[in-house]
N, C-alpha and C positions, 0 to 999 in steps of 0.2 A: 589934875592929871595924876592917876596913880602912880608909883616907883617900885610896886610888888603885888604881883597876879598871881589869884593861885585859881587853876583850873579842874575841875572835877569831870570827868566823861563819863556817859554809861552807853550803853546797848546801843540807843538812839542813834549816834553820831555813824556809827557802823553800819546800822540797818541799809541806809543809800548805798551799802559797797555789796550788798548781797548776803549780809550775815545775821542769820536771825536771830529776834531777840528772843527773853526768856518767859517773859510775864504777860503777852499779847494773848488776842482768844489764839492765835494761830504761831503762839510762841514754841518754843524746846519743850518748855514745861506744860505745855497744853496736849504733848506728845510723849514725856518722856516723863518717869516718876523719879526727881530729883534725888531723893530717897537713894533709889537703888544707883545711880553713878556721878551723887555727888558729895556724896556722904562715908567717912571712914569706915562708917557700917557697911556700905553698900561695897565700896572696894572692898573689904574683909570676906564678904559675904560671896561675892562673885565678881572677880579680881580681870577674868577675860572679857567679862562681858565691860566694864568701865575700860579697858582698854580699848577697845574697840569703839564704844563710843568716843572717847576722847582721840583715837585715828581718824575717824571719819570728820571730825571735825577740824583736827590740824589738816588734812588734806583739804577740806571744805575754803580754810583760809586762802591757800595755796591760788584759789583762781579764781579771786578776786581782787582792787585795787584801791591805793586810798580815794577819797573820794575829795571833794571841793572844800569839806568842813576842814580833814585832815589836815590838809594841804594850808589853810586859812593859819590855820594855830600852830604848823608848824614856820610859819613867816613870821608869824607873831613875837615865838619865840625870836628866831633871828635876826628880826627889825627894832623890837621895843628898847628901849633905854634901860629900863630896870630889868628887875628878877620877875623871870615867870614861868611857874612849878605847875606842870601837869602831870596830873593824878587820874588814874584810870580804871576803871573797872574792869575795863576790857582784855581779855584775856588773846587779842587780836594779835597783830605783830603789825597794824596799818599806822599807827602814831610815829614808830621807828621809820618806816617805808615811806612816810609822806616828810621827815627830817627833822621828827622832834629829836630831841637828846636830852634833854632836863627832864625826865619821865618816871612818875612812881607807878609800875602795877602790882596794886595793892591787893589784888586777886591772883598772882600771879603772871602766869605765860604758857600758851599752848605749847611753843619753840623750846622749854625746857622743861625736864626729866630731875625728878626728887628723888635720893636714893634711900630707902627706910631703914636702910641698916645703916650705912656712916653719914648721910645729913646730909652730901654734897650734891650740889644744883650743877648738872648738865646743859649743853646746848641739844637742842635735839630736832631731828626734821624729819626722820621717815617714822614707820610704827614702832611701834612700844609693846611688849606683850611678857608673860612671865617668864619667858624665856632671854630676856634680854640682860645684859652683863651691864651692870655698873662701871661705866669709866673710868668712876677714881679706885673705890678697892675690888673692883673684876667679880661680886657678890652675884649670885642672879635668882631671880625671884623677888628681889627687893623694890624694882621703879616701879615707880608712878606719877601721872602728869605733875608739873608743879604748878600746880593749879589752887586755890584755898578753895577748900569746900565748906560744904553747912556744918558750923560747929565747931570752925578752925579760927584763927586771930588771921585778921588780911594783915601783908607784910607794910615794914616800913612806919608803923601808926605816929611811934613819937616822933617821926621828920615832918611828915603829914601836921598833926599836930601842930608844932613848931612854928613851920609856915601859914597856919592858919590863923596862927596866934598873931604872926607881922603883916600882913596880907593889909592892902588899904584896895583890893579888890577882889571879888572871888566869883569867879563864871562857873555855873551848872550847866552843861549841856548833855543831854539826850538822856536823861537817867529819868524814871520813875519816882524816884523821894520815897522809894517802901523800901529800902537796902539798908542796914544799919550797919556799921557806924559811918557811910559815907552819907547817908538821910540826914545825917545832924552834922553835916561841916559847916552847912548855911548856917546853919544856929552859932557855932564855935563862929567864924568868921565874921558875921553882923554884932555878936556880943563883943568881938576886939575894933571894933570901929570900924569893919572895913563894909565898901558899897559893894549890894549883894544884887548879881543877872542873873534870870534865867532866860536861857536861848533851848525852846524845847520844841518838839512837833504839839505839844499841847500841853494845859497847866500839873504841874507835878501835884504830890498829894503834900509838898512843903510850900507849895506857891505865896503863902502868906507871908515868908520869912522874907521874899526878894524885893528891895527897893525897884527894880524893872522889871519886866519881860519883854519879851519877844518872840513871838508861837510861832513855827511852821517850820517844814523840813531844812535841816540843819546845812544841806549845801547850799540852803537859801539867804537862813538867819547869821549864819557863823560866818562866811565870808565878809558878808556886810556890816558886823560888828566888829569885827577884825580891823578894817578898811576904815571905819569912821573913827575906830582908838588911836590907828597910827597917825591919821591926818590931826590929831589932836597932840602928837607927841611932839616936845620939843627936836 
């Protein structure tokens, strides 16, 4: 029985709540040239038009709900005995909504605003545009989503880290395995001894590194692994 779960999410787990992913034929990225609004270049370059995509997306969030996976791991957290650190890709606000709280997103948060000129992370809900006032030094022209784009360090790494290094369990759910440096936590986590799942709609492009799987939509697989860990808990 483990004592310490460290959880990795990606795109996948979301997908069942209405949110699309990036990397499909019929993804973001099969629509939108990452380049131009996910990239420091690309804000630099054309600062309304990444605001604007990234509006439509925080509104996009707004009306939809967590779904069965969510919901799964956020009991998880709340039932299990030990420590259990979910780490996310997701730039969602559904893991908060469905009652995780031990939560890293290491890509950030659509819900909050990065100021370029003093550093400080806002809470944020409506649009965002160059007209908008910094909240802590009232600067404007300065926000933009706090989101990590291509070319940036995801937040958090050495806590990440850390926990991967004590982890005597570590769950992969809905991610691709082509993202780095969350692509290699399986590696980090099976190299510290810990038993490595993947709970995926299908095999990742790391699937070699998992002592198990378990393939198929995530409000299928996650509830039912959730469900078979606790009845194993003391």
């Amino acid at each position: 029985m483990p004592s310490s779960i460290v959880i990795l999410t990606g795109a996948g787990i979301s997908a069942e709540s209405g949110i699309s992913t990036f990397r499909d034929p019929d993804g973001i990225w099969a629509k939108v040239d990452y380049r131009e609004v996910a990239t420091p270049q690309g804000f630099a370059a054309d600062p309304a038009r990444v605001h604007a995509f990234y509006n439509w997306r925080r509104k996009n969030v707004l009306s939809v709900e967590p779904n069965a996976a969510h919901l799964a791991l956020a009991r998880l957290e709340s039932a299990f005995p030990g420590d259990v650190l979910l780490v996310t890709q997701n730039v969602d606000s559904l893991h908060e909504r469905a009652g995780s709280r031990n939560l890293i997103h290491m890509h950030g948060q659509h819900d909050q605003a990065l100021c370029n000129a003093c550093g400080k992370r806002s809470a944020w809900a409506g649009e965002m545009s160059l007209e908008s006032p910094c909240p802590a030094c009232r600067g404007v022209g300065h926000m933009r989503p706090d989101v990590v784009w291509f070319g940036e360090t995801p937040y958090q790494m050495e806590r990440i880290q850390a926990a991967l290094a004590g982890c005597d369990l570590f769950l992969s759910i809905g991610t691709s395995g082509n993202v780095y440096p969350a692509a290699g936590f399986v590696r980090e986590a099976r190299s510290a001894g810990a038993r490595t799942v993947e709970l995926n709609l299908e095999p990742s492009q790391g699937a070699g590194y998992f002592d198990e799987a378990e393939h198929g939509p995530a409000t299928r697989v996650v509830p039912r692994f959730v469900e078979r860990l606790l009845q194993r808990a003391p």
